[in-house]
C-alpha positions as CSV (number, residue, x, y, z in Angstrom):
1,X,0.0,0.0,0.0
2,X,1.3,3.4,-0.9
3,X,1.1,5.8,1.8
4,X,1.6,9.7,1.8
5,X,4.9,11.0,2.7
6,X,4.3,11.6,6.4
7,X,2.3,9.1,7.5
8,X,3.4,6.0,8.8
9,X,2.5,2.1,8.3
10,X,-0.7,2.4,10.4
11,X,-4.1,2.3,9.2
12,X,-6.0,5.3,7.8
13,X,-9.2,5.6,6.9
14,X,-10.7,8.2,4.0
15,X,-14.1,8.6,3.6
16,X,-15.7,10.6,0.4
17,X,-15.8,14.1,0.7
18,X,-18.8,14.2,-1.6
19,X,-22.3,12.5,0.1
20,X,-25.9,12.7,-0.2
21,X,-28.3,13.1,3.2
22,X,-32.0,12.8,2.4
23,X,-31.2,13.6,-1.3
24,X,-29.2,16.8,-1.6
25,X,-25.8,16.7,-1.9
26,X,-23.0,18.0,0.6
27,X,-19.4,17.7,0.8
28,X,-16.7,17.9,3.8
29,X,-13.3,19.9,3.8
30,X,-10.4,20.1,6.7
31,X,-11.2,23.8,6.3
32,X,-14.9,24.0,7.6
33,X,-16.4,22.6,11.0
34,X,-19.9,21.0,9.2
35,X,-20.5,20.0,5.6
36,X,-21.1,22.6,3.0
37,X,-24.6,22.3,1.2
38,X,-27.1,21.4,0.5
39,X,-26.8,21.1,-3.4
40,X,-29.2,20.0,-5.4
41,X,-27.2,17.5,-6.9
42,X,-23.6,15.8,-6.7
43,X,-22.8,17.5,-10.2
44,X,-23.2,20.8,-8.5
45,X,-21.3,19.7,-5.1
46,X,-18.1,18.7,-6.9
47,X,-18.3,22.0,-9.5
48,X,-17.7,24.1,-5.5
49,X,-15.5,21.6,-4.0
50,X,-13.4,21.8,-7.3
51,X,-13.9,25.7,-6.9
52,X,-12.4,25.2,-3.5
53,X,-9.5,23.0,-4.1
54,X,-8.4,24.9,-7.1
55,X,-7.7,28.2,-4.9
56,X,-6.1,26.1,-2.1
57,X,-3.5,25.0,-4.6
58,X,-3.3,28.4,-6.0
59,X,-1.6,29.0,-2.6
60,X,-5.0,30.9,-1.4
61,X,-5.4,30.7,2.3
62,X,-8.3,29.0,3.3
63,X,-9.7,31.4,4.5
64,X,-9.4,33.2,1.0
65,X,-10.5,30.0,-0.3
66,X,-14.0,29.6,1.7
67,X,-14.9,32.9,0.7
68,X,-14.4,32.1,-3.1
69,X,-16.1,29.1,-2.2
70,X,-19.4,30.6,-0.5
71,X,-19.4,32.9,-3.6
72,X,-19.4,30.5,-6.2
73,X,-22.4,28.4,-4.1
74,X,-24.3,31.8,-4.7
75,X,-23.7,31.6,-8.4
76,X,-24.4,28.6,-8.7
77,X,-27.9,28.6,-6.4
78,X,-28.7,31.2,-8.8
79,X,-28.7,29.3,-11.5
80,X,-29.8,26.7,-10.5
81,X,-33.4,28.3,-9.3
């Protein structure tokens, strides 16, 4: 098993980041206490996680990141509804 640089042989578990609860759609991030959603559909969750992960490795901080983030979700409600 290939492990990431700095962590050891013991086992880790990942969970998806992208989940459905009653059907609308969420995802979870290191950066925020409680799931970000609810989206109407898993398209539209992974379209703002991939907002999200995009600034963080366009060295944005994360808290530069969550505003972009919560920003986009309001573009996106829009047209959505």
């Amino acid at each position: 098993m290939v492990h990431r640089s700095n962590e050891g042989e013991s086992v880790h578990f990942r969970s998806q980041r992208v989940f459905a609860v009653n059907d609308q759609w969420f995802f979870q991030v290191r950066e925020t206490p409680n799931p970000v959603g609810p989206f109407p559909s898993r398209d539209k969750a992974e379209e703002v996680l991939a907002v999200f992960v995009d600034d963080i490795k366009s060295n944005l901080t994360p808290e530069q990141a969550l505003l972009h983030m919560r920003l986009a979700i309001d573009t996106f409600a829009e047209d959505d509804f």
